[in-house]
VEXBAMAR-32103 format. One record per residue (C-alpha): x, y, z; chain; residue in three letters. Coordinates in steps of 0.2 Angstrom, whole numbers, plus 5000, padded with zeros to 4 digits. Example, Ala and Ser with C-alpha at 12.3 -4.5 7.8 and 13.67 -1.06 7.14 Angstrom:
REM residues 2
{x=5062, y=4978, z=5039, cadena=A, residuo=ALA}
{x=5068, y=4995, z=5036, cadena=A, residuo=SER}
This chain:
REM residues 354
{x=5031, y=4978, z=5177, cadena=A, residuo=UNK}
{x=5041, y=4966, z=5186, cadena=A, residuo=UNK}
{x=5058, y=4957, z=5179, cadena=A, residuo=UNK}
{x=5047, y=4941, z=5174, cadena=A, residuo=UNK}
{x=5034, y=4952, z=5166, cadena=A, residuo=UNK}
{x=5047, y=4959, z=5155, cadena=A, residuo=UNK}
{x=5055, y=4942, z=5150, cadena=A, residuo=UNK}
{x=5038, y=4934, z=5145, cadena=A, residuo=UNK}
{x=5032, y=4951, z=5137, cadena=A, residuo=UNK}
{x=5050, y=4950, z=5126, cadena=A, residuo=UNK}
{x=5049, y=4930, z=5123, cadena=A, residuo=UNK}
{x=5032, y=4932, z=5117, cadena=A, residuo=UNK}
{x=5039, y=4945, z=5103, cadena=A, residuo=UNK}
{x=5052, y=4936, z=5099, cadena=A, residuo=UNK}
{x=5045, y=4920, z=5097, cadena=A, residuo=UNK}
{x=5031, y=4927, z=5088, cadena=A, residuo=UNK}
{x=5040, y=4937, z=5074, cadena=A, residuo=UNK}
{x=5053, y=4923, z=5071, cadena=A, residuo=UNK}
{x=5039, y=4910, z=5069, cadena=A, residuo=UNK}
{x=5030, y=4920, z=5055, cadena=A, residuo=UNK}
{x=5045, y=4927, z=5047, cadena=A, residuo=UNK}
{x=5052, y=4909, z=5044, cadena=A, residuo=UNK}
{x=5034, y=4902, z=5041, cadena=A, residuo=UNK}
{x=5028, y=4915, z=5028, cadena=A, residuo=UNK}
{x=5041, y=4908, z=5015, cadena=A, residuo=UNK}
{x=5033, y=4892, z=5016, cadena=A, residuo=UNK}
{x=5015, y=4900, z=5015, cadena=A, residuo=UNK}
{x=5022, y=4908, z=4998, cadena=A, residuo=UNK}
{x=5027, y=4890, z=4991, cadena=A, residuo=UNK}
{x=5012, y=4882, z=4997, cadena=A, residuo=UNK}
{x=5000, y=4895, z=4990, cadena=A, residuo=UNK}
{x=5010, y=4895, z=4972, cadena=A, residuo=UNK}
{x=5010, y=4877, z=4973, cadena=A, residuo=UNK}
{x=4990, y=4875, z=4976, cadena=A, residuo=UNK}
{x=4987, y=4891, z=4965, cadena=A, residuo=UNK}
{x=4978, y=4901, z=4980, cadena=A, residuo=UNK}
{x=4984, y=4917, z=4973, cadena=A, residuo=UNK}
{x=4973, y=4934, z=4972, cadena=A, residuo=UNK}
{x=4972, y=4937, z=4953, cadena=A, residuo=UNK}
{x=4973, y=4958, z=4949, cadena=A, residuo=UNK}
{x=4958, y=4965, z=4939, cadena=A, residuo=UNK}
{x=4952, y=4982, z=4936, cadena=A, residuo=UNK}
{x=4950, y=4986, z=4954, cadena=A, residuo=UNK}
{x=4964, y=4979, z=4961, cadena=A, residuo=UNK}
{x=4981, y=4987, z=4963, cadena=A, residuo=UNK}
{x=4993, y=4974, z=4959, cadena=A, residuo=UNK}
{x=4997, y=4969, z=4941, cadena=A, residuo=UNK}
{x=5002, y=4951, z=4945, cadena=A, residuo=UNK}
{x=4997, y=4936, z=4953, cadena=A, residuo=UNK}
{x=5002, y=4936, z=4971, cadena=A, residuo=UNK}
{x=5002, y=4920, z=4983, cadena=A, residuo=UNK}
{x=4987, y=4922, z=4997, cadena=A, residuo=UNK}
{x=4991, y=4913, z=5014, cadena=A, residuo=UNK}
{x=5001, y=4927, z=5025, cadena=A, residuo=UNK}
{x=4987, y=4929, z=5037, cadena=A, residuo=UNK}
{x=4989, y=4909, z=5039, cadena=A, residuo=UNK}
{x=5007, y=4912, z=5045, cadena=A, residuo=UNK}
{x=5001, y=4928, z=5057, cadena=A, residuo=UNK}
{x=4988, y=4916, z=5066, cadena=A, residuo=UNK}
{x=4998, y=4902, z=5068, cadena=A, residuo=UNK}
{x=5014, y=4912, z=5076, cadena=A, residuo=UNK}
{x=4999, y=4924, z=5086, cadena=A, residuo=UNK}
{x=4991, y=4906, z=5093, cadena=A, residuo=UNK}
{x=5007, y=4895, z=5098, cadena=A, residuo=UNK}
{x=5013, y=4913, z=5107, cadena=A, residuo=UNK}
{x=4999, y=4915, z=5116, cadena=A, residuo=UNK}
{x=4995, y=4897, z=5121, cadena=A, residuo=UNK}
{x=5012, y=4896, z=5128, cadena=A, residuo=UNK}
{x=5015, y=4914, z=5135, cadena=A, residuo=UNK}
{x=4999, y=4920, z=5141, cadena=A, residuo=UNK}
{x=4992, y=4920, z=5161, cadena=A, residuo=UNK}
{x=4982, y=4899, z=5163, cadena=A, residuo=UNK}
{x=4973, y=4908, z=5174, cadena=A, residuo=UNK}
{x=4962, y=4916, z=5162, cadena=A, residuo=UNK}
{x=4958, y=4899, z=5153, cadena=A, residuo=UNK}
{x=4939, y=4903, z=5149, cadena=A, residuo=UNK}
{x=4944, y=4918, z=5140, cadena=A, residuo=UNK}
{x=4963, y=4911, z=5132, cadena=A, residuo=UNK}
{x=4951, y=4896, z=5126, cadena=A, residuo=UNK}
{x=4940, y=4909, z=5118, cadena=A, residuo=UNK}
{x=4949, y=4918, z=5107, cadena=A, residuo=UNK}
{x=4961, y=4906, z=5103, cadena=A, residuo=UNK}
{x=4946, y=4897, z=5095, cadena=A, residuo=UNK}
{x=4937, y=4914, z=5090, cadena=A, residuo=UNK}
{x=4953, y=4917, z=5079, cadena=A, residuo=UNK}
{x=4954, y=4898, z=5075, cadena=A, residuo=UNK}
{x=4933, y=4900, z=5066, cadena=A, residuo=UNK}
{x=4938, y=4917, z=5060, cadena=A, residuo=UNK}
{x=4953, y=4909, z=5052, cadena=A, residuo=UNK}
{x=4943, y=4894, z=5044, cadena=A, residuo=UNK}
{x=4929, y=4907, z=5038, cadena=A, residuo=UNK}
{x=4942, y=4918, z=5029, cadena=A, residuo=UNK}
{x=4952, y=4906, z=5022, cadena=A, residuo=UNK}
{x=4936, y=4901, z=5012, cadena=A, residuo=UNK}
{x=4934, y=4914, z=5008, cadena=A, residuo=UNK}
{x=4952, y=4917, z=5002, cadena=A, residuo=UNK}
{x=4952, y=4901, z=4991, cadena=A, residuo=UNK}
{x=4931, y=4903, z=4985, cadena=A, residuo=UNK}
{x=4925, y=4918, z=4987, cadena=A, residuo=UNK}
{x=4909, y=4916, z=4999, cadena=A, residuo=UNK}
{x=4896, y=4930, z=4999, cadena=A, residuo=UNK}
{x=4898, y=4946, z=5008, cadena=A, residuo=UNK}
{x=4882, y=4940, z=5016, cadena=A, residuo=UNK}
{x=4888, y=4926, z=5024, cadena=A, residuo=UNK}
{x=4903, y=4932, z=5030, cadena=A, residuo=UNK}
{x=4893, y=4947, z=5040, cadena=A, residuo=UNK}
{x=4884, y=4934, z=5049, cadena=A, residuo=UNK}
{x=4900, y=4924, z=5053, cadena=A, residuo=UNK}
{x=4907, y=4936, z=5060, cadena=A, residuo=UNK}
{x=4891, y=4945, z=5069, cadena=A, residuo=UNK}
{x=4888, y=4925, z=5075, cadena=A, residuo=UNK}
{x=4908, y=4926, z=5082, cadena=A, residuo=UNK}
{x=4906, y=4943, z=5088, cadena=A, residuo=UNK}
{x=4890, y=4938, z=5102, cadena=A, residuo=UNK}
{x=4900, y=4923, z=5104, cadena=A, residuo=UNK}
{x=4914, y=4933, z=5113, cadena=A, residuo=UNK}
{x=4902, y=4945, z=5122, cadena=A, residuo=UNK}
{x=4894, y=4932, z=5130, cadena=A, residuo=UNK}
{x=4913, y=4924, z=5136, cadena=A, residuo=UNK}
{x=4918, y=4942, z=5141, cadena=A, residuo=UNK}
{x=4902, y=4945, z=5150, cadena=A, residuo=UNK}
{x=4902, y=4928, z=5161, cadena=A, residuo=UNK}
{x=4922, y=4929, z=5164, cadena=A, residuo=UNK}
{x=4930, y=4946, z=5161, cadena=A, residuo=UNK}
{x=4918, y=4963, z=5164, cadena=A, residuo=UNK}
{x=4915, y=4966, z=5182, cadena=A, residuo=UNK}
{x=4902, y=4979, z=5179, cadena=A, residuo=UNK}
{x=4888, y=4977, z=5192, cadena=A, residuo=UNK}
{x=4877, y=4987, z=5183, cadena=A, residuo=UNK}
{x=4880, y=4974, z=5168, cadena=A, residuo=UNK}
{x=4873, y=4959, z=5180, cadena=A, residuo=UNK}
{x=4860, y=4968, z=5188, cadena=A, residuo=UNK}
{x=4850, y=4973, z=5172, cadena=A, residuo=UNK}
{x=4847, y=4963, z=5157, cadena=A, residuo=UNK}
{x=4841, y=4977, z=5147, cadena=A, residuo=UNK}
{x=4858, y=4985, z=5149, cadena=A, residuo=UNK}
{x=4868, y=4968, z=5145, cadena=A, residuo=UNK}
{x=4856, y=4966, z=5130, cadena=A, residuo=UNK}
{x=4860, y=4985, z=5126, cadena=A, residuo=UNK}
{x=4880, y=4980, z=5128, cadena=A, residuo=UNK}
{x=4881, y=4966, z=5118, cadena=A, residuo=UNK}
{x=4873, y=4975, z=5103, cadena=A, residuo=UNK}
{x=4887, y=4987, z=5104, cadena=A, residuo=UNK}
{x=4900, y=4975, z=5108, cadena=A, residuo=UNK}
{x=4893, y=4963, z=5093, cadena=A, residuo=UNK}
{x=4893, y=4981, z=5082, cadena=A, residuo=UNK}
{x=4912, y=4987, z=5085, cadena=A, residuo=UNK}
{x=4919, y=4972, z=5084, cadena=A, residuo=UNK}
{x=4913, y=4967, z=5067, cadena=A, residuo=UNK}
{x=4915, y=4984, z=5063, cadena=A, residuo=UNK}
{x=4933, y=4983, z=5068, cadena=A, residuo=UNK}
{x=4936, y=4966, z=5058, cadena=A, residuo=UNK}
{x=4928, y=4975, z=5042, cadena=A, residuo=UNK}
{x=4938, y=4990, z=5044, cadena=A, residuo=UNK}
{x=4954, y=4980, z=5044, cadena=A, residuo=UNK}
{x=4948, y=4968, z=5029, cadena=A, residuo=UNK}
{x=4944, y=4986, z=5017, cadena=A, residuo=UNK}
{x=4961, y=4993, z=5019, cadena=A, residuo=UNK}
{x=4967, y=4976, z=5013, cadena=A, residuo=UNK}
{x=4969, y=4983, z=4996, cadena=A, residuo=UNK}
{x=4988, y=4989, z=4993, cadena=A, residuo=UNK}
{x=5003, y=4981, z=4997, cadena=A, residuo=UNK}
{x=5009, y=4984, z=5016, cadena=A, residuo=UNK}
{x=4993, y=4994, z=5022, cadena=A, residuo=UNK}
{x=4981, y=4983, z=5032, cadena=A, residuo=UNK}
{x=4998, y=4979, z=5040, cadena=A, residuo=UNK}
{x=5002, y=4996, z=5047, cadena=A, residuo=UNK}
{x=4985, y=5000, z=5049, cadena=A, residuo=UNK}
{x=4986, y=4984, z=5061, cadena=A, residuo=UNK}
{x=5004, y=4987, z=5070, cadena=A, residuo=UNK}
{x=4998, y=5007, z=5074, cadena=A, residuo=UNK}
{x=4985, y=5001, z=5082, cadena=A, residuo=UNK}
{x=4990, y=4986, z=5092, cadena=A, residuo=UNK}
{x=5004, y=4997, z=5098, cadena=A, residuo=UNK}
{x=4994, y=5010, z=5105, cadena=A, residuo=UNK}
{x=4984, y=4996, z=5115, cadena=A, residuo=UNK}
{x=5000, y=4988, z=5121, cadena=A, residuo=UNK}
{x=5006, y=5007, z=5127, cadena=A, residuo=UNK}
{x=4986, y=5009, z=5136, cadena=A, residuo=UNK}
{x=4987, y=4989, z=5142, cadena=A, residuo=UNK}
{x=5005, y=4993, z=5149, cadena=A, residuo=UNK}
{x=4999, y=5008, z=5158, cadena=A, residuo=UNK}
{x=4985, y=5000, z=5167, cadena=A, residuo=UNK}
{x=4995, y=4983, z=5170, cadena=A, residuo=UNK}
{x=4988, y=4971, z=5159, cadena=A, residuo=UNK}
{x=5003, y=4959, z=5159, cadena=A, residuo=UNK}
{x=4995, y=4942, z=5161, cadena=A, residuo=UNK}
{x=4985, y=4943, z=5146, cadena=A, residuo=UNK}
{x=4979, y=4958, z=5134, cadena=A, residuo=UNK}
{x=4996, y=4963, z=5134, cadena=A, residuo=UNK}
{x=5003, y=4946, z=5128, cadena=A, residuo=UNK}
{x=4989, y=4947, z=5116, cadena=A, residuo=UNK}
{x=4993, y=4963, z=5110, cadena=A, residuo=UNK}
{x=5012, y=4958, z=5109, cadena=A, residuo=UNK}
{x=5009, y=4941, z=5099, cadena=A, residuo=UNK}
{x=4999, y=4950, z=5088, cadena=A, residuo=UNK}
{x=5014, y=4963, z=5083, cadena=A, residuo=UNK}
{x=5027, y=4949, z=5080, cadena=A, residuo=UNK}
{x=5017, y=4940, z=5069, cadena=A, residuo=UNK}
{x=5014, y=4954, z=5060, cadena=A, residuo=UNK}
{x=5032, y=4962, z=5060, cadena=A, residuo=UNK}
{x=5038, y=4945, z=5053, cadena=A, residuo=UNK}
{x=5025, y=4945, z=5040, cadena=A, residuo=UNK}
{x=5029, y=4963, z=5034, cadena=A, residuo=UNK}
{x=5047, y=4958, z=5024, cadena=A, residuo=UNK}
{x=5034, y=4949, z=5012, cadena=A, residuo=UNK}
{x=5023, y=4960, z=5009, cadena=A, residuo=UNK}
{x=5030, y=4977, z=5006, cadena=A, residuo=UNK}
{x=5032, y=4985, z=4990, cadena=A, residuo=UNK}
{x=5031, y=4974, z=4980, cadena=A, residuo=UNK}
{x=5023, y=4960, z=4989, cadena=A, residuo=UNK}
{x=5028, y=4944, z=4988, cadena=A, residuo=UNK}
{x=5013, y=4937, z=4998, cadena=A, residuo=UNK}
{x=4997, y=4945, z=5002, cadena=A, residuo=UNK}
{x=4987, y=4942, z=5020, cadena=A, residuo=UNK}
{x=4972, y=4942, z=5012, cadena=A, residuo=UNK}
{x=4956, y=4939, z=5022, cadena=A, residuo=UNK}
{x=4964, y=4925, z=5034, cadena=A, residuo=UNK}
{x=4975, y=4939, z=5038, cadena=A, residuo=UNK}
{x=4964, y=4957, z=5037, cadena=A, residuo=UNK}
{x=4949, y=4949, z=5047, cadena=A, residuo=UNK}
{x=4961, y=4939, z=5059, cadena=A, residuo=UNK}
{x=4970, y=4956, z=5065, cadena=A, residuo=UNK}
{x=4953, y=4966, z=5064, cadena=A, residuo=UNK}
{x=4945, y=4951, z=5076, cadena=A, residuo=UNK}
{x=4961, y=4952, z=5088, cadena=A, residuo=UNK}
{x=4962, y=4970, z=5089, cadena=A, residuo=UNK}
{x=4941, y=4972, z=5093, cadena=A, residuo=UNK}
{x=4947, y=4960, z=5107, cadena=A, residuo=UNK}
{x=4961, y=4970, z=5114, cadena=A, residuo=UNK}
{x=4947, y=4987, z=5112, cadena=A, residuo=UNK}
{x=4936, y=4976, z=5124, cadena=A, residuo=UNK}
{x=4950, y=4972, z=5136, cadena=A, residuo=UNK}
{x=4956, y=4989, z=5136, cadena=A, residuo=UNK}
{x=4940, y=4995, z=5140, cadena=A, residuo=UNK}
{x=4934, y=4984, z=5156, cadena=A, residuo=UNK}
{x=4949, y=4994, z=5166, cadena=A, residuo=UNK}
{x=4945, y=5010, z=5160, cadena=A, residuo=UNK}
{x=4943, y=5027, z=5171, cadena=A, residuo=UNK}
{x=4928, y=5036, z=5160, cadena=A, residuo=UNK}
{x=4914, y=5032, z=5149, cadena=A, residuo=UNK}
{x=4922, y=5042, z=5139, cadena=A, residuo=UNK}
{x=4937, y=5031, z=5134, cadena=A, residuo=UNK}
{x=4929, y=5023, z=5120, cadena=A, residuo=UNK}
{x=4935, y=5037, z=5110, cadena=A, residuo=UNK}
{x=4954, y=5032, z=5110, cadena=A, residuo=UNK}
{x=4950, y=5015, z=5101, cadena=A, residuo=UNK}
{x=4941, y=5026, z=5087, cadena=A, residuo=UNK}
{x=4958, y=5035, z=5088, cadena=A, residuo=UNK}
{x=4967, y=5023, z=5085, cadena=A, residuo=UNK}
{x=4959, y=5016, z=5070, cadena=A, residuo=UNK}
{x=4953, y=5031, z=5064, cadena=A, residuo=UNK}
{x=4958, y=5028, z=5046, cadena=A, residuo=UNK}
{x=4953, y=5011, z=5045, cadena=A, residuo=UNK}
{x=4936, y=5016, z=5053, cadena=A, residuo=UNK}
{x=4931, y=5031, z=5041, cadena=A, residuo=UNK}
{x=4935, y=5021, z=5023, cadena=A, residuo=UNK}
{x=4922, y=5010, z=5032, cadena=A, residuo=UNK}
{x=4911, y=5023, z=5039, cadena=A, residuo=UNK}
{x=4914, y=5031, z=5022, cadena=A, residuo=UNK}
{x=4913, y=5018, z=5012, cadena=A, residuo=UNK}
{x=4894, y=5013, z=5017, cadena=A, residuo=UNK}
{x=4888, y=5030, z=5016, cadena=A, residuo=UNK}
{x=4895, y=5032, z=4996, cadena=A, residuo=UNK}
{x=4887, y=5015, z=4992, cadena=A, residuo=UNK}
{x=4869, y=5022, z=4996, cadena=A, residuo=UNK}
{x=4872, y=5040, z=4986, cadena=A, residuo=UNK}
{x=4877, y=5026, z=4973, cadena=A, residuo=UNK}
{x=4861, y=5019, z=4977, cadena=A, residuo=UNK}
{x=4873, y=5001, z=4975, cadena=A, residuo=UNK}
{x=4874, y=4986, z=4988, cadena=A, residuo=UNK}
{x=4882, y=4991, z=5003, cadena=A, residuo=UNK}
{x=4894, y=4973, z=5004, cadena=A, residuo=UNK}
{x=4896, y=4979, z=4984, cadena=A, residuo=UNK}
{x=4916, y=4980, z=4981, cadena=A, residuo=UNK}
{x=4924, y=4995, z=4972, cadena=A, residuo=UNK}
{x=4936, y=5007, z=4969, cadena=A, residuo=UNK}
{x=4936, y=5023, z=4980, cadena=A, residuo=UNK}
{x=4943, y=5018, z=4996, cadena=A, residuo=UNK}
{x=4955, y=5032, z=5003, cadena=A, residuo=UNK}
{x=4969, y=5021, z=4994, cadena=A, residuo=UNK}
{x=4959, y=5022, z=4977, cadena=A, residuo=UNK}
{x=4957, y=5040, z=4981, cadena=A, residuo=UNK}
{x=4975, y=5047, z=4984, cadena=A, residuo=UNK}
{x=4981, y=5034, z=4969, cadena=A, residuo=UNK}
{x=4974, y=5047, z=4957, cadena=A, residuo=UNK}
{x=4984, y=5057, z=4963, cadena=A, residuo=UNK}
{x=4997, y=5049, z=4965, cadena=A, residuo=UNK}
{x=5007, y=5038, z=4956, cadena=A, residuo=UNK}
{x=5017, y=5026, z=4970, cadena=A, residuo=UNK}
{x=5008, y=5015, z=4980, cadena=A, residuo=UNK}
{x=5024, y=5017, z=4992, cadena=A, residuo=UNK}
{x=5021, y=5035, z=4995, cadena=A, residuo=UNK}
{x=5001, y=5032, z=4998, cadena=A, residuo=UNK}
{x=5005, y=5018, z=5010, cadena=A, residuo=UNK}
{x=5016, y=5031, z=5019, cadena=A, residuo=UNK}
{x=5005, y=5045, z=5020, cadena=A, residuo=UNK}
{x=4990, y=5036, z=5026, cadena=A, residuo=UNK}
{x=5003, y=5026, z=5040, cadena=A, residuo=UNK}
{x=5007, y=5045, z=5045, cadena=A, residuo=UNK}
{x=4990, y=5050, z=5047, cadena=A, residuo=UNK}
{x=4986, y=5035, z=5058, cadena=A, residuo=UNK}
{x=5001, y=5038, z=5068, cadena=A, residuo=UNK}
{x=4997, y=5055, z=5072, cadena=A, residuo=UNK}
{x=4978, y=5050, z=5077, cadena=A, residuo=UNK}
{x=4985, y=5035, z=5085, cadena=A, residuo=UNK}
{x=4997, y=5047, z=5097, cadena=A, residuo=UNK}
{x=4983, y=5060, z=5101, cadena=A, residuo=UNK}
{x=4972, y=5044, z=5106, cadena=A, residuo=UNK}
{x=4985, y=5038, z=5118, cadena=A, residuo=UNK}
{x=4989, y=5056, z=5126, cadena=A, residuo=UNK}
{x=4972, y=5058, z=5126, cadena=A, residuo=UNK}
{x=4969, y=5042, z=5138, cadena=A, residuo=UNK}
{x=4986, y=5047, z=5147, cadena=A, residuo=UNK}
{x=4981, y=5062, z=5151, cadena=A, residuo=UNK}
{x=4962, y=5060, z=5151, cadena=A, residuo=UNK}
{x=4959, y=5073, z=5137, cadena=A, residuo=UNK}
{x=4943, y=5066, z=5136, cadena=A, residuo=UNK}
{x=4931, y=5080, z=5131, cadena=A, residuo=UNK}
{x=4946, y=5088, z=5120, cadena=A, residuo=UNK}
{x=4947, y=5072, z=5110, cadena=A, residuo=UNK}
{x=4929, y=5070, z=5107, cadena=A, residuo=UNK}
{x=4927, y=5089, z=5102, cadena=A, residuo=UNK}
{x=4942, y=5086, z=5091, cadena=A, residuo=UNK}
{x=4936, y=5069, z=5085, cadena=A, residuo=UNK}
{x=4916, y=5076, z=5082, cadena=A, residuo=UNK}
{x=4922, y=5091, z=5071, cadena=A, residuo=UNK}
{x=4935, y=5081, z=5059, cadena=A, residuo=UNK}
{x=4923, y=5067, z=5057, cadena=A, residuo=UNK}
{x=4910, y=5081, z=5050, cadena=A, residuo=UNK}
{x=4922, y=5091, z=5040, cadena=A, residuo=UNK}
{x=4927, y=5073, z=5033, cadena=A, residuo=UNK}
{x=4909, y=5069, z=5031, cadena=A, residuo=UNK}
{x=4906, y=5083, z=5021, cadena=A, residuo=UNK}
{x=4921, y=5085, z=5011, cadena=A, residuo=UNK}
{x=4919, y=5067, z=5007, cadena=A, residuo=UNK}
{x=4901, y=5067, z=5001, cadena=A, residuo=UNK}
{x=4904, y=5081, z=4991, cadena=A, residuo=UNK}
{x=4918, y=5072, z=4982, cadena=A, residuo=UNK}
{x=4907, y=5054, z=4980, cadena=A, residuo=UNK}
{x=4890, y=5067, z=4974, cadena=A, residuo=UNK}
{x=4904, y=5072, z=4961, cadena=A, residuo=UNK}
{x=4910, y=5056, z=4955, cadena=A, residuo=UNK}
{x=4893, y=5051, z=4955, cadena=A, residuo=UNK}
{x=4888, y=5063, z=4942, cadena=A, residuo=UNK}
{x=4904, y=5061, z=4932, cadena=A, residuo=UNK}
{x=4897, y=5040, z=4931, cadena=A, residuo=UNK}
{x=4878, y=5046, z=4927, cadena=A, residuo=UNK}
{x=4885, y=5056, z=4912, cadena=A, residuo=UNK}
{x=4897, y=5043, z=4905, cadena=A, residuo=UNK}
{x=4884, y=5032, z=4904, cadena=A, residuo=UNK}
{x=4871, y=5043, z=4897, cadena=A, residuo=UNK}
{x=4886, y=5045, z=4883, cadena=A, residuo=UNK}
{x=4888, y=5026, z=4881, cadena=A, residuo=UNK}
C-alpha cells in the first residue's frame, strides 16, 4: 500500500463516519417530526417509539465517500452500486414508512441482485470459462442473485435489538477490508469496504442501548446489499474454489438465524416471509434478561467465526474450514430443530387448552 493509498483509505473513513455521525441527529428530528418511527408490539424488543431514518444517514455518508474517494476508472461498476444502493434505499425506505409485502420486497431485491450480476459479469470477472459458456454464466448468476439477496435478508433479520445488525455489519465489513487489503484492492472494494465502516461507526453512538434511532430497513438491507457486493469483489481475486467459505465465515450468524429461520417456519407449517419471535435474539432473551449482554454475546461469536474465516483465507485453511464449518452447521441444525420441534409442541398444547 502506497503512501497515497493510505491517505485516500484514511480520508474515506474519516469522512465517512463524521458525515453520518452529524447527519443521524438530524435523521432523528426529521423522523419524530414526520412521525416515521417503529412502533414496539408483542414481537418487538423495545418498549417505546423509536425514530426510523439511520440507514438514510449510513447511505448518504457511504455514497458522497465513494463517489469522491473511489478509483473513476472503474466507472461502470462505481455507477452500479452507487445506484444499486440508491433503488435498494428507495425500496426500504417504503418500506420503513408503509410497510410493503415480503413479496415484493424479494423480488426487488432478486430484480437488484441480476441487475449487478450482469454489471459484474460484462465489467469486473475475468473468468474465461465464465465467457466461454452460457450455461456456466447462467449457473453463476443463479448463485450470485442467491447469496446476495440471501445476504441483504440475513442483515435485515438481525435488525431486531438495539446495536446488533450494526455489529453484525462492521464484523463483517472488517474482515473483507483485511482479505481486500491482502490481495490489493485499493482502488475500489476496499474504498467500499471502508465507506461502509464509517457510516456505520458514526451511526452506532445513536443506536446502542437504548437507541435513539433505529436503521430500520433503509439501513439493514443497505449494508446487507453492500456487503454481498464486497463478497463478489472479494471473490473475482480469489486463489481456490474453495474461498467461498470465508464469506459464510464471516456472516455466519447472520446467515444461520436466516438459514434457521426458514427451516422453523416449515415445521411451523407458517409462511416462510411470516415475521416472529425466535430469532437467536428471541432465543437467548429468554434467557437472558439485558439486551446489552445478548448484543455482546452474539458480537463475540461473530468475531470468533469472522477471525477463523480470515486465517482461514490467510493461510488457505481451506479443507479445515469447510470440515469445521459442515460439522457446526449440522450440530446447529440438529440442536435447533429439536429446540423449534419443542416449541412447536408447547404452542399446539396451548391452543388445544384455549
Amino acid at each position: 500500500m502506497t503512501i497515497l493509498d493510505l491517505t485516500k483509505v484514511v480520508s474515506s473513513f474519516a469522512m465517512s463516519s463524521l458525515l453520518s455521525l452529524f447527519l443521524t441527529p438530524v435523521m432523528i428530528l426529521i423522523a419524530k417530526k414526520y412521525s416515521i418511527v417503529d412502533k414496539p408490539n408483542h414481537r418487538k424488543m423495545h418498549k417505546e417509539n423509536t425514530p426510523l431514518l439511520g440507514g438514510l444517514a449510513i447511505y448518504a455518508a457511504f455514497v458522497i465517500t465513494i463517489a469522491l474517494f473511489s478509483y473513476h476508472g472503474m466507472k461502470l461498476v462505481k455507477i452500479a452500486v452507487i445506484l444499486g444502493a440508491t433503488l435498494i434505499e428507495i425500496l426500504a425506505l417504503i418500506d420503513d414508512v408503509k410497510n410493503i409485502s415480503a413479496k415484493l420486497r424479494f423480488g426487488a431485491m432478486v430484480l437488484l441482485a441480476a441487475a449487478i450480476y450482469l454489471t459484474f459479469y460484462f465489467s469486473y470477472f475475468q473468468w474465461n470459462i465464465l465467457h466461454e459458456s452460457l450455461l456456466i454464466s447462467i449457473a453463476l448468476g443463479a448463485v450470485v442473485i442467491f447469496w446476495v439477496t440471501a445476504i441483504i435478508n440475513a442483515i435485515n433479520f438481525t435488525d431486531g435489538i438495539d446495536g446488533l445488525s450494526s455489529y453484525f455489519s462492521l464484523i463483517a465489513l472488517f474482515g473483507f477490508s483485511i482479505i481486500l487489503s491482502i490481495q490489493g484492492r485499493y482502488e475500489f472494494g476496499l474504498i467500499v469496504s471502508i465507506a461502509a465502516i464509517g457510516g456505520v461507526i458514526g451511526f452506532i453512538p445513536y443506536n446502542r442501548h437504548k437507541a435513539l434511532i433505529f436503521m430500520g430497513d433503509a439501513g439493514s438491507m443497505l449494508l446487507g446489499f453492500i456487503i454481498g457486493i464486497l463478497s463478489l469483489v472479494s471473490t473475482t481475486k480469489a486463489e481456490s474454489v474453495l474461498y467461498v467459505i470465508v464469506p459464510i465465515y464471516l456472516l455466519f450468524v447472520p446467515l444461520m438465524d436466516l438459514i434457521t429461520s426458514v427451516i422453523r417456519r416449515l415445521i411451523f407449517r407458517k409462511p416462510i416471509f411470516a415475521a416472529d419471535k425466535y430469532h437467536f435474539h428471541h432465543l437467548l432473551s429468554e434467557k437472558i434478561d439485558d439486551s446489552l449482554i445478548v448484543v455482546v454475546i452474539l458480537a463475540a461469536i461473530q468475531v470468533s467465526f469472522a477471525f477463523f474465516g480470515v486465517m482461514i483465507y490467510v493461510y488457505s485453511l481451506y479443507i479445515i474450514g469447510l470440515t469445521v464449518l459442515a460439522v457446526t452447521v449440522i450440530v446447529l441444525l440438529i440442536l435447533l430443530c429439536a429446540r423449534y420441534t419443542k416449541i412447536k409442541k408447547s404452542l399446539t398444547e396451548n391452543n388445544s387448552l384455549q
